[in-house]
C-alpha positions as YAML, in Angstrom:
chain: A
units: angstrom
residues:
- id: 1
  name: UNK
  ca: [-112.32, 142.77, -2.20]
- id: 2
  name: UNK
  ca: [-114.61, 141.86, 0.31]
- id: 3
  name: UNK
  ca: [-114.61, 145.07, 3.13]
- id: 4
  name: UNK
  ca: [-114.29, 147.73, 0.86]
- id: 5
  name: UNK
  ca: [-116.14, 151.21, 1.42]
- id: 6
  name: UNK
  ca: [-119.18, 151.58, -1.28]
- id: 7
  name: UNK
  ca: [-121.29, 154.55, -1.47]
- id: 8
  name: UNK
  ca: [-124.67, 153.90, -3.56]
- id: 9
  name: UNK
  ca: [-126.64, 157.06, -5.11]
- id: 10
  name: UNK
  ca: [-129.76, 155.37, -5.96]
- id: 11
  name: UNK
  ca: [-133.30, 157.22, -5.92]
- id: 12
  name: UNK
  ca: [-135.20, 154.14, -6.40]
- id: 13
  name: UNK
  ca: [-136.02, 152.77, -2.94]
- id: 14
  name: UNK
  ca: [-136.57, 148.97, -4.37]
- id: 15
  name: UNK
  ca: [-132.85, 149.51, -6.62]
- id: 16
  name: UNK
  ca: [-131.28, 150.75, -3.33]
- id: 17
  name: UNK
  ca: [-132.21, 147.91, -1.21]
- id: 18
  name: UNK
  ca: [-131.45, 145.27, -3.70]
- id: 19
  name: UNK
  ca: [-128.03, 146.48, -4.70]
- id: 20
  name: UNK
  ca: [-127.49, 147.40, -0.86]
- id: 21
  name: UNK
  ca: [-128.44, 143.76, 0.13]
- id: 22
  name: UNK
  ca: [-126.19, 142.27, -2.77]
- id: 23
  name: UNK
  ca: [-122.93, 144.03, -1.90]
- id: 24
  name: UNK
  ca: [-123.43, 143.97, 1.94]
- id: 25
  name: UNK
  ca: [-123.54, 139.91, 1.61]
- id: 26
  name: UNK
  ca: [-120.48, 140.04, -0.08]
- id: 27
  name: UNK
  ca: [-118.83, 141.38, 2.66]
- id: 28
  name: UNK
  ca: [-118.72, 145.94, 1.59]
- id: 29
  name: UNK
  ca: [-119.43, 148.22, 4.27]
- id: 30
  name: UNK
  ca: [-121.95, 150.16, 2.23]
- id: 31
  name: UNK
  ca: [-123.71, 153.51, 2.80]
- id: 32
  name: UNK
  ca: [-126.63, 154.65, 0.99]
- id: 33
  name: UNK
  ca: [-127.95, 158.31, -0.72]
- id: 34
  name: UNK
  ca: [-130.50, 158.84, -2.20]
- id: 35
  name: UNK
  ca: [-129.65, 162.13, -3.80]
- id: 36
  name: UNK
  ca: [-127.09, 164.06, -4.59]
- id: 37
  name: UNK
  ca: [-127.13, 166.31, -1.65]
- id: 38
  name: UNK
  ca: [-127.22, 163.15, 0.89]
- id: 39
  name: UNK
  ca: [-123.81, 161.65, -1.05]
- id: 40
  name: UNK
  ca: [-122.19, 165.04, -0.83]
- id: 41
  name: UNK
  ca: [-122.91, 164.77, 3.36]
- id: 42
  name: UNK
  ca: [-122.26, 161.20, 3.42]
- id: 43
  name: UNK
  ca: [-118.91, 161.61, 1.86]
- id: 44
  name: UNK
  ca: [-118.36, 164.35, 4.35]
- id: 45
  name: UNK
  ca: [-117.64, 161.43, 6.65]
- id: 46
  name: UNK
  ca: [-117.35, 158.69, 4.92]
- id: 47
  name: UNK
  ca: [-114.46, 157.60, 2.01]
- id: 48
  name: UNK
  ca: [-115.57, 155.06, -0.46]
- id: 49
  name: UNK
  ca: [-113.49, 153.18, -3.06]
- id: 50
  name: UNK
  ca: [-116.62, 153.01, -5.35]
- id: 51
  name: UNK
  ca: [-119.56, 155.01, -5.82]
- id: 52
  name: UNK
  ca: [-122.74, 153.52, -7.82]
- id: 53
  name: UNK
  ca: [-124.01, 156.80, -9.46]
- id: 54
  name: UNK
  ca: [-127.50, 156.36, -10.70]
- id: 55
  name: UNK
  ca: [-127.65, 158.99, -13.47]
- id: 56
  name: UNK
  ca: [-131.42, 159.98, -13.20]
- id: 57
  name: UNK
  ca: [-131.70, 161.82, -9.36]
- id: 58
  name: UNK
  ca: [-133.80, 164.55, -7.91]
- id: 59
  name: UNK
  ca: [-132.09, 167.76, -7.72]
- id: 60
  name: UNK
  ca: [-128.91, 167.16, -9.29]
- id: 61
  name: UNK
  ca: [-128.38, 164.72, -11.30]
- id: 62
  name: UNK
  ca: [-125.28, 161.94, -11.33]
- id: 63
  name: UNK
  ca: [-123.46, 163.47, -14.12]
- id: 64
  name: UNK
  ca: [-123.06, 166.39, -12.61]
- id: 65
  name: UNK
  ca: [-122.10, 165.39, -9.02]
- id: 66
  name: UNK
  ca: [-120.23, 162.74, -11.24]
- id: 67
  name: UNK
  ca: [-118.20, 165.97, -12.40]
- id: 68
  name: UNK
  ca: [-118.27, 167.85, -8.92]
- id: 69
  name: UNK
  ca: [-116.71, 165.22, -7.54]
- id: 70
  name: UNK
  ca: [-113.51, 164.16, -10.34]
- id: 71
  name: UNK
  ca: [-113.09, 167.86, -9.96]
- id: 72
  name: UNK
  ca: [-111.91, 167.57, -6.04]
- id: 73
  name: UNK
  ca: [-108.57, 166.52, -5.48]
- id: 74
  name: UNK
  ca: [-110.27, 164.70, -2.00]
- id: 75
  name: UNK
  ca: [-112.60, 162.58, -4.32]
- id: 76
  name: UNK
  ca: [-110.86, 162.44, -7.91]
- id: 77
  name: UNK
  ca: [-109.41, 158.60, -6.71]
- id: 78
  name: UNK
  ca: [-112.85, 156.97, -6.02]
- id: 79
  name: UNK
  ca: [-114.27, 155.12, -8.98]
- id: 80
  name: UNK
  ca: [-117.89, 156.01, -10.06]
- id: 81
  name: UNK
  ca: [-119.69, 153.75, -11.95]
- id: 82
  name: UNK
  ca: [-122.93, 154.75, -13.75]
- id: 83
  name: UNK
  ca: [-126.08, 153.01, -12.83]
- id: 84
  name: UNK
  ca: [-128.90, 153.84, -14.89]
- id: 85
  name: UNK
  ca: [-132.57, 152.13, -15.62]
- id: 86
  name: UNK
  ca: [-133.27, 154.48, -18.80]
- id: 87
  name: UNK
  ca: [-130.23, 153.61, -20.98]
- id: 88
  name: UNK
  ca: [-130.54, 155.30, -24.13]
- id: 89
  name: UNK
  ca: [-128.08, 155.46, -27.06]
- id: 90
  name: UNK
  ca: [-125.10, 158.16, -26.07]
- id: 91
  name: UNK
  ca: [-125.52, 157.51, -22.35]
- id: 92
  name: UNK
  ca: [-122.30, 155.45, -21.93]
- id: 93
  name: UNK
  ca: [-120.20, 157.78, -23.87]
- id: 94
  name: UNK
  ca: [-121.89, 160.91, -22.16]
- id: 95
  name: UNK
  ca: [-121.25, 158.48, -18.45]
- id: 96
  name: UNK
  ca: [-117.54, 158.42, -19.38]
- id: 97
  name: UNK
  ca: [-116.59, 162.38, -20.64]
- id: 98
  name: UNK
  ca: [-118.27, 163.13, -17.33]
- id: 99
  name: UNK
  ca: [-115.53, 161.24, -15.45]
- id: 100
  name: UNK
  ca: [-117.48, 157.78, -14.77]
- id: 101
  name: UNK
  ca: [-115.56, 155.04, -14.41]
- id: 102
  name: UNK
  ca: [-117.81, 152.62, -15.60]
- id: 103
  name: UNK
  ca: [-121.54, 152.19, -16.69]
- id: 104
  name: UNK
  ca: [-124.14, 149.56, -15.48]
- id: 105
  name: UNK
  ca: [-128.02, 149.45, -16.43]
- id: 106
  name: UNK
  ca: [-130.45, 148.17, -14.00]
- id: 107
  name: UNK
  ca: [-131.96, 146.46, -13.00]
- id: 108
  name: UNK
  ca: [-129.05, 144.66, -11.41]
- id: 109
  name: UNK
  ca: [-128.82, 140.67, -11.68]
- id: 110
  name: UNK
  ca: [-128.42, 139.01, -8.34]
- id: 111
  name: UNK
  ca: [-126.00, 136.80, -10.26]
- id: 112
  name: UNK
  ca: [-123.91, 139.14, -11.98]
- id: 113
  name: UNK
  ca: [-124.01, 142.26, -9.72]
- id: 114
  name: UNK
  ca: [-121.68, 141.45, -7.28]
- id: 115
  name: UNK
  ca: [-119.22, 140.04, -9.68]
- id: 116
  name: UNK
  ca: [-119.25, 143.20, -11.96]
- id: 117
  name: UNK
  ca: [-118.44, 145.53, -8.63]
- id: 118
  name: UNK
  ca: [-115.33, 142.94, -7.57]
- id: 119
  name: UNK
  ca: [-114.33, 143.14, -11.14]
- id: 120
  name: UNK
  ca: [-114.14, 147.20, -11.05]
- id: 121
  name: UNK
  ca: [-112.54, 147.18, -7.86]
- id: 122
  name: UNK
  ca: [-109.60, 144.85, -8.62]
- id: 123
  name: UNK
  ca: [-109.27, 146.79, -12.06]
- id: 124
  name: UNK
  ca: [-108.78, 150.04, -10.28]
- id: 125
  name: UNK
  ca: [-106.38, 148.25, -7.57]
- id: 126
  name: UNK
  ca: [-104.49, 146.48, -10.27]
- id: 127
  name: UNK
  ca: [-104.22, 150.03, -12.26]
- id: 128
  name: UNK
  ca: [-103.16, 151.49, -8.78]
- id: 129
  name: UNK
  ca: [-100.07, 149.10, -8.63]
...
């Protein structure tokens, strides 16, 4: 799946840069935000298959751009996954009935990061079929 359009929503500076470094060696043209205002311009231009959604953001939080975004028929098709550092009981459930595709805690393993992103992608393209 190696190519494929990424966004990342990550506040963290040190999270951004590693998963950032992780995906771009595997080959995904990736673009970065660090808040929810910066993915809504970044999508403005720019179509990814998958969007890494860290749930705790400035502003607005991923949830809720999580929601904005399943809402608009020009976004509903891109997965989200839920990234979050501060995973506390409910979180996955509360991820998913806001229209995440998936939920991932950080911090991310060099190891199993990029495997976990292939694995989403070819779910969604085999779901797609």
């Amino acid at each position: 799946m190696a190519g494929e359009p990424i966004l990342i929503v990550e506040d963290n500076p040190t999270n951004l840069k590693l998963a950032k470094l992780l995906l771009t060696v595997e080959g995904y043209e990736v673009r970065t935000a660090v808040d929810a205002e910066e993915a809504v311009k970044v999508l403005a231009t720019f179509h990814p298959r998958l969007i890494l959604m860290d749930l705790q953001l400035p502003g607005k939080n991923g949830l809720d751009l999580t929601r904005e975004l399943k809402a608009d028929p020009h976004f509903k098709d891109i997965l989200i996954v839920a990234l979050t550092a501060y995973a506390m009981k409910g979180d996955e459930d509360r991820a998913k009935a806001a229209g995440c595709d998936g939920y991932m805690t950080k911090p991310v393993s060099a190891t199993t990061f990029p495997i976990e992103i292939a694995d989403y992608l070819q779910k969604q393209a085999t779901l797609a079929k």
